[in-house]
C-alpha positions in Angstrom: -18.8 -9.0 11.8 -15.7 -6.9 10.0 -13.6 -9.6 11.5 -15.7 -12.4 10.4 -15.9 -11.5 6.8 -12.1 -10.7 6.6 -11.2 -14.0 8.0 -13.8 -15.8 5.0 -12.3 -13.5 2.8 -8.7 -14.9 4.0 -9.9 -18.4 4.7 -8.9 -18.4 8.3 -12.2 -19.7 9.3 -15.2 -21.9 7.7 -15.3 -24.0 10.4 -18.6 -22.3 12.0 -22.5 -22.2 10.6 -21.9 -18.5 10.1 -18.9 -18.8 8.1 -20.7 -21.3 5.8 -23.3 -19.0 5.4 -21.1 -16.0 5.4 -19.0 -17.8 2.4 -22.3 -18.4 0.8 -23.6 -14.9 0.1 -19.9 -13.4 0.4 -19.2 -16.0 -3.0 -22.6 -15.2 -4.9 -21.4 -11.1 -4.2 -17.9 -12.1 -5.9 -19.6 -13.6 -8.9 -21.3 -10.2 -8.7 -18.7 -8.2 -9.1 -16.7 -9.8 -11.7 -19.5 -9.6 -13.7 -19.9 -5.8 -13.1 -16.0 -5.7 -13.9 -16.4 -7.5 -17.0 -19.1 -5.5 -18.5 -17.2 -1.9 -17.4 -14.3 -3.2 -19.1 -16.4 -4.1 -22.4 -17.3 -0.8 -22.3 -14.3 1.0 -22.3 -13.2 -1.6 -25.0 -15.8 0.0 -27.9 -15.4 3.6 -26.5 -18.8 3.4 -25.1 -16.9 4.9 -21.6 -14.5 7.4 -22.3 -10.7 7.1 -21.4 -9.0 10.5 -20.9 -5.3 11.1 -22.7 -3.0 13.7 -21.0 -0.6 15.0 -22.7 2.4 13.8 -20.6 3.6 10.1 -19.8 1.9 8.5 -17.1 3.3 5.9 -15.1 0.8 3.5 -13.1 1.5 2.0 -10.2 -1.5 -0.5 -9.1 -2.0 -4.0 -8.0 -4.8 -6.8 -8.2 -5.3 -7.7 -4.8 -6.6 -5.8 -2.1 -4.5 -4.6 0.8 -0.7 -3.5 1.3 1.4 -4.7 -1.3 4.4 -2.0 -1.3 2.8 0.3 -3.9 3.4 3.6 -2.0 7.3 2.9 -1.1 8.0 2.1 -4.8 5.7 5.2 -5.9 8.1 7.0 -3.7 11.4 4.8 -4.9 10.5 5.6 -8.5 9.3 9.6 -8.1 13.5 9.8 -6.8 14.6 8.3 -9.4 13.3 10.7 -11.8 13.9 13.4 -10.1 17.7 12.2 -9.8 17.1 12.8 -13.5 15.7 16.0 -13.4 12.1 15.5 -14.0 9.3 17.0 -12.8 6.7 14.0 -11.9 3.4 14.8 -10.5 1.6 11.8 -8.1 -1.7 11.5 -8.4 -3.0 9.3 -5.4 -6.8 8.6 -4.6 -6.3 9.3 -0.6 -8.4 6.6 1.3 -9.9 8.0 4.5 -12.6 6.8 6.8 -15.8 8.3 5.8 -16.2 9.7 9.2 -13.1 12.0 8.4 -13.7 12.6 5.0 -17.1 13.5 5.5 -16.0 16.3 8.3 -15.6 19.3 6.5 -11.9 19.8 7.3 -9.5 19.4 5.0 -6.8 15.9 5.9 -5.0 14.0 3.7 -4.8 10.3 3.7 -2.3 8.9 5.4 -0.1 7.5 2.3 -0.4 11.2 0.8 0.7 12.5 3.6 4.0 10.1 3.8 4.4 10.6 0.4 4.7 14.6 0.9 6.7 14.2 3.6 9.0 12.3 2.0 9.4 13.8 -1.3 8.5 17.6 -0.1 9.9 19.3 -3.2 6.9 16.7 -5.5 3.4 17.5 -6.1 0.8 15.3 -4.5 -2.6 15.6 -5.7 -4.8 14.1 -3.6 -8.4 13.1 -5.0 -11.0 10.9 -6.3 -11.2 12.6 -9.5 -7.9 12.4 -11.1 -8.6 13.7 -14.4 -9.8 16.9 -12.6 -6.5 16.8 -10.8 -4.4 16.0 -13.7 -5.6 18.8 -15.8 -5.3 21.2 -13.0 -1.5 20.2 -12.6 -0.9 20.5 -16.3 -1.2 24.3 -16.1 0.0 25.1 -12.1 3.0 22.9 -12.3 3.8 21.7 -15.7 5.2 18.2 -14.9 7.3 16.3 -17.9 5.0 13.0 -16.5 2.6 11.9 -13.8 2.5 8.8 -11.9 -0.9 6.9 -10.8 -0.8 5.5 -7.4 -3.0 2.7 -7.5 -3.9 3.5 -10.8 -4.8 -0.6 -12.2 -7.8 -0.1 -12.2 -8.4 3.7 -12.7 -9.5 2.5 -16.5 -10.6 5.6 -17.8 -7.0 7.1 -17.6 -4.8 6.0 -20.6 -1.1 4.3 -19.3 1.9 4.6 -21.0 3.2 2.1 -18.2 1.0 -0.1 -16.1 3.2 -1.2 -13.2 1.6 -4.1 -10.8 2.7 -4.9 -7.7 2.3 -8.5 -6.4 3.1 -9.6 -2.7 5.5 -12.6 -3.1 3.9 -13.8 0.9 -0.1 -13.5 -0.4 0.2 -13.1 -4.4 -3.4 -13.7 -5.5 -5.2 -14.5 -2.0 -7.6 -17.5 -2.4 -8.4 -16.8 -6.2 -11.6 -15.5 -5.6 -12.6 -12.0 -6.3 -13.5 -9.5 -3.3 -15.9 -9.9 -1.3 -15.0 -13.5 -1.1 -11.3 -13.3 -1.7 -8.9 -10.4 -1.8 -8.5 -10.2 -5.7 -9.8 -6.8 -7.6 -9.6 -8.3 -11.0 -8.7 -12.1 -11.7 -5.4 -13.0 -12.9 -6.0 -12.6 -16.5 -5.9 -8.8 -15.7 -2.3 -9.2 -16.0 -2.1 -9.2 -19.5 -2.1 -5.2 -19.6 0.9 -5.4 -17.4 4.3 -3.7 -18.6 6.2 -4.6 -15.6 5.2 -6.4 -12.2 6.8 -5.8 -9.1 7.6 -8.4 -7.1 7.6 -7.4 -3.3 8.9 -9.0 0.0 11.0 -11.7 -1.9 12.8 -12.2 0.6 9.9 -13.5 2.9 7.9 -15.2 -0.3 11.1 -16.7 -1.6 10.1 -20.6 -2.0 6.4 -19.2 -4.1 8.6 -16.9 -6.5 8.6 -19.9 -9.5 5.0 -20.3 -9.3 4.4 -16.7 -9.4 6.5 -15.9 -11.9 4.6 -19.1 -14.0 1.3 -17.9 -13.5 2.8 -14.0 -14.4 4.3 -15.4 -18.1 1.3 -17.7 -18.7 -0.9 -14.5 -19.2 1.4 -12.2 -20.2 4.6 -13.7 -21.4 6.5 -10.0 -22.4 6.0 -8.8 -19.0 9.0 -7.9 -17.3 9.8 -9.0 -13.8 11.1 -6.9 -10.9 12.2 -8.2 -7.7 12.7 -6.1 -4.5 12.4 -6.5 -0.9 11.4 -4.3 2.2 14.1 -2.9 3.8 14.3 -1.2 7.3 16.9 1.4 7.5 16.3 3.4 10.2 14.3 3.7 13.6 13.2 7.6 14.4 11.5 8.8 17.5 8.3 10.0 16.7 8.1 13.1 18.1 11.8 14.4 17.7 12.7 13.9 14.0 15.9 14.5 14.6 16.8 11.7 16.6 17.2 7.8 15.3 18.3 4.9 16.4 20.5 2.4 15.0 18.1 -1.0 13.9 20.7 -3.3 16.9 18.6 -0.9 19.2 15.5 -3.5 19.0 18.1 -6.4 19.7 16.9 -8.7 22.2 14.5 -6.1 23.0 10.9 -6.6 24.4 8.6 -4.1 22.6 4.9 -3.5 21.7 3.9 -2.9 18.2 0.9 -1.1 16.1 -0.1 -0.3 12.8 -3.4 0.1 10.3 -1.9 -0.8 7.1 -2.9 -3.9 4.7 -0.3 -6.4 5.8 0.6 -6.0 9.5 2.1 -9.4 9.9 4.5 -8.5 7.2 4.9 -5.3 9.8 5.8 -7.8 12.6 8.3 -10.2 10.6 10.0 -7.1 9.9 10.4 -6.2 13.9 11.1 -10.0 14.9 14.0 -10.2 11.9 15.8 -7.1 13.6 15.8 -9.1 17.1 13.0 -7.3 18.6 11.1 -10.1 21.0 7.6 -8.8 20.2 5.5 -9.2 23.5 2.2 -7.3 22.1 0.7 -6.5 18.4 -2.3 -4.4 17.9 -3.2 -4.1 14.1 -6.4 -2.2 13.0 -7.7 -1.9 10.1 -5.7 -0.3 6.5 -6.2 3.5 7.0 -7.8 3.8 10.2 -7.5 7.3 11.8 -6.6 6.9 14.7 -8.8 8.8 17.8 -8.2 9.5 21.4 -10.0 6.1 22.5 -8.2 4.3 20.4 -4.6 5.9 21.9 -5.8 5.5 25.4 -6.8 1.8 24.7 -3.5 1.2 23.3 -1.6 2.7 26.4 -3.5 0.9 28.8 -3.1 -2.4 27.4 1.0 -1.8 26.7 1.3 -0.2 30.5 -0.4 -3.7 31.4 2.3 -5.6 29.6 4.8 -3.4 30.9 6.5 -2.3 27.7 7.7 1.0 27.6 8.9 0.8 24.3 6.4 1.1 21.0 7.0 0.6 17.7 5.0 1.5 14.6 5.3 2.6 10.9 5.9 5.3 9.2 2.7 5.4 7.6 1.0 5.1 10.8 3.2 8.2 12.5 2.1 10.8 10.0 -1.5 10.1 11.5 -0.6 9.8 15.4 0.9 14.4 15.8 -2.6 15.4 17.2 -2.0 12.8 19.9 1.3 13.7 21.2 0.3 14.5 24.9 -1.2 11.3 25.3 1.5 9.5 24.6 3.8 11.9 26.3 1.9 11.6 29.4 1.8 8.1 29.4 5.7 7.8 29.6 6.2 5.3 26.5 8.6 5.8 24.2 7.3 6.0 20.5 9.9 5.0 17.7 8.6 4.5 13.8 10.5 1.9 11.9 11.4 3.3 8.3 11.1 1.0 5.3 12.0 1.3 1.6 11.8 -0.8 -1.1 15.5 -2.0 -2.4 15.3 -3.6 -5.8 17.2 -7.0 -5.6 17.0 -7.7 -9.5 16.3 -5.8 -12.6 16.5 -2.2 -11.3 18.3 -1.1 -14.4 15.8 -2.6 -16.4 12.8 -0.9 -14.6 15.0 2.5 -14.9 15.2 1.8 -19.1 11.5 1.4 -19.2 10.4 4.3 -17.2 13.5 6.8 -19.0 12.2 5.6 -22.2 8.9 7.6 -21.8 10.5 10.8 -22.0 
């Protein structure tokens, strides 16, 4: 059923009575919830909902669409740069997790905190629904000269000082509906409280860039324009941190691939552009935690393919440590490919915006 919805959501099947009928309610549900977003917003417009002011910049970093867009790799690219500067930034990040794990009683982090303390170990990352709560208690433990909102569009009760979006130049707005019937949060005219948008994957989108850029300017013609790409720079064995390979290394190579994050053929493009001949690709679902089934599954079906070689993210390794002697067992080798975002135009300009709230 997950599976049928997400297709009608991404159009990749009506053909069927159910996906008539599934486009039926899953459109009256959108209608729904752009009402409910509507009237929220209203409310935050007269002060009827309170928004909360820290007292230090905060830089948001957010999107319209639902799904991986490259917010956390610029979170991270932007978090160096001010601290390049000697800043002190604090992140702020929701943390998705299954309900099954956050609902266990043990304390986990989501997956993107986790990369994002990983790979920034000397920043603060405050994982939490309640950000306010968070923010405050940073203010007095850490003292930080700004914070930045991950995924922070539509966190409407937190006043910006910069409201970055992030826009996928492959899958910009979806279908145009709103979720559940499309993959849009807000429609389009949201963008008018953009600063800056982030254009990611340019590279792969290149040929939709005018029209994005079109329907950017027609809502909100001061917004400045960023364009980056996704770039792989290293491959590291999962369990040995300490030892990488050179990208050739996938080459002509036959390899099986996995990941849970929002865009996974974006994840594959990336593998088959490095030369990699990709002879199996399991996604699952953005943020899934990943349990011992799931592992054995996975093993069994590459040892069936004969691969011995396996390939998934970054985001996906900081979730796979408690399944090590699986893995190890099983005789595969495990690499993570390593991605950042590279700016391709207008990186100074981003750098002037973001220096000038200090």
């Amino acid at each position: 059923m997950k599976k049928m919805i997400y297709n009608v959501m991404t159009d990749q099947t009506m053909a069927s009575g159910d996906g008539r009928t599934i486009f039926t309610i899953l459109k009256i549900l959108s209608l729904l919830y752009g009402a409910i977003v509507e009237c929220i917003l209203f409310f935050y417009r007269i002060g009827f909902f309170r928004t909360h002011n820290f007292s230090k910049p905060v830089i948001s970093v957010g999107n319209i669409t639902w799904g991986g867009v490259g917010k956390t790799p610029l979170v991270e690219l932007i978090t160096s740069l001010l601290t390049e500067q000697k800043q002190k930034p604090v992140i702020l990040i929701r943390g998705y997790m299954p309900k099954e794990v956050a609902s266990s009683g043990k304390f986990f982090l989501s997956d993107e905190a986790k990369l994002l303390e990983e790979s920034l170990p000397h920043v603060p990352v405050l994982a939490g629904k309640d950000r306010v709560k968070n923010a405050r208690e940073a203010l007095a433990k850490y003292h930080p000269d700004l914070f930045i909102l991950d995924d922070g569009f539509q966190q409407w009760g937190i006043k910006r000082d910069l409201n970055i979006v992030v826009i996928d130049s492959t899958n910009p707005f979806g279908n145009g509906f709103l979720i559940p019937r499309g993959i849009l949060r807000e429609p389009k005219k949201a963008l008018v409280r953009a600063d800056v948008v982030v254009l990611t994957r340019t590279d792969l989108g290149e040929k939709a860039l005018p029209e994005i850029k079109n329907v950017i300017f027609n809502v909100q013609p001061q917004c400045l324009i960023i364009e980056s790409i996704h770039q792989a720079i290293s491959l590291d064995d999962l369990w040995n941190i300490d030892k990488h390979h050179d990208l050739s290394f996938l080459q002509n190579k036959d390899i099986g691939a996995f990941c849970s994050i929002g865009n996974p053929a974006s994840f594959r493009w990336q593998l088959e552009r490095l030369g990699a001949r990709v002879k199996m690709m399991t996604p699952f679902r953005d943020h899934h935690y990943y349990n011992t089934q799931d592992i054995s599954d996975l093993i069994k079906d590459f040892q069936s393919q004969k691969i011995d070689t396996v390939i998934t993210t970054q985001k996906d390794a900081v979730k796979l440590q408690t399944q090590q002697s699986l893995f190890v067992q099983s005789g595969l080798k495990i690499y993570y490919l390593k991605i950042k975002i590279q700016i391709t135009h207008g990186k100074e300009d981003l750098a002037q915006r973001i220096f000038a709230l200090l």
